[in-house]
N, C-alpha and C positions, 0 to 999 in steps of 0.2 A: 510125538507131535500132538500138539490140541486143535482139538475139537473146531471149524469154521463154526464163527457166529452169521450173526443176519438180524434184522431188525423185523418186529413186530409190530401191529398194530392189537390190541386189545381193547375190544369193546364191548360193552354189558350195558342189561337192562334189568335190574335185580326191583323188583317189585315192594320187598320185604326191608326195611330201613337198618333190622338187624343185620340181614344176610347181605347187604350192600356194606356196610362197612366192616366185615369181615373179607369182603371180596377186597376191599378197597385197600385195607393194611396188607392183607395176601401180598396186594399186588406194588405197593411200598418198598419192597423185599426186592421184587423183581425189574422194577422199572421207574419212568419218570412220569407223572399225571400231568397229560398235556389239558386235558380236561377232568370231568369228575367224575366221566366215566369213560373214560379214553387213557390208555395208557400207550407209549412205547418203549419196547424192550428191547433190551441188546442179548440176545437167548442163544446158547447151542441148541441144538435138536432136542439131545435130553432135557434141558431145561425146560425148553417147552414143554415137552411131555410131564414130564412133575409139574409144571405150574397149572398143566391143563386136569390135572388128576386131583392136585390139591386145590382147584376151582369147581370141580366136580363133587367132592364132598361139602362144597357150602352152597352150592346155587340146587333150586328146583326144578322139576320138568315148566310152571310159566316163566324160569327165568331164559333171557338169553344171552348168547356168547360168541363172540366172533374173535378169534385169531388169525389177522391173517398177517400173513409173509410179506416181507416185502426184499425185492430182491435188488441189488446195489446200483440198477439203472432206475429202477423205480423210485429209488431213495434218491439219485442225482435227478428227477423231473419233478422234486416235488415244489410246490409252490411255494414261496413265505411270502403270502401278500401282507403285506401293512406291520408285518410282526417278522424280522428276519431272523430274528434270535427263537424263535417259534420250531424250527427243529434243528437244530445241531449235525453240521453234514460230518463232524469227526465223531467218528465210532470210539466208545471209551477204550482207550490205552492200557499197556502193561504199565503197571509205577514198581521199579527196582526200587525196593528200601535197604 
């Protein structure tokens, strides 16, 4: 049986122009940039944890970092004011090839 996923909010404030677009491709990998420092993920647990460990060897102690969860009633109250297409309420799919 696999892993339940859950969606993510990730948010950074990387001070360093290098170490932000390092964060920034990282996070390419793992999700869709709602903004340029705002990402959300569609993550298992584990994934989380690797994304949070391999974001921990490119940020500093002034950078910072928020991941937070968001659980599947919080995701149906979220708002799309003026931008409906702004978060996608289908969680990505299995594609059988």
């Amino acid at each position: 049986m696999s892993e339940s996923k859950n969606w993510y909010l990730v948010c950074y404030d990387i001070r360093d122009p290098k170490r932000w677009r390092n964060a920034y491709k990282l996070l390419q990998g793992y999700g869709e940039s709602l903004q340029y420092s705002i990402f959300r993920c569609w993550l298992t647990q584990r994934d989380r944890e690797k994304l949070r460990w391999e974001l921990e060897k490119i940020l500093v102690a002034e950078d910072r970092l928020l991941l937070a969860g968001l659980c599947h009633r919080c995701v149906e109250r979220i708002q799309k004011c003026n931008r409906p297409e702004a978060w996608c309420d289908d969680a990505p799919g299995h594609r059988v090839i």
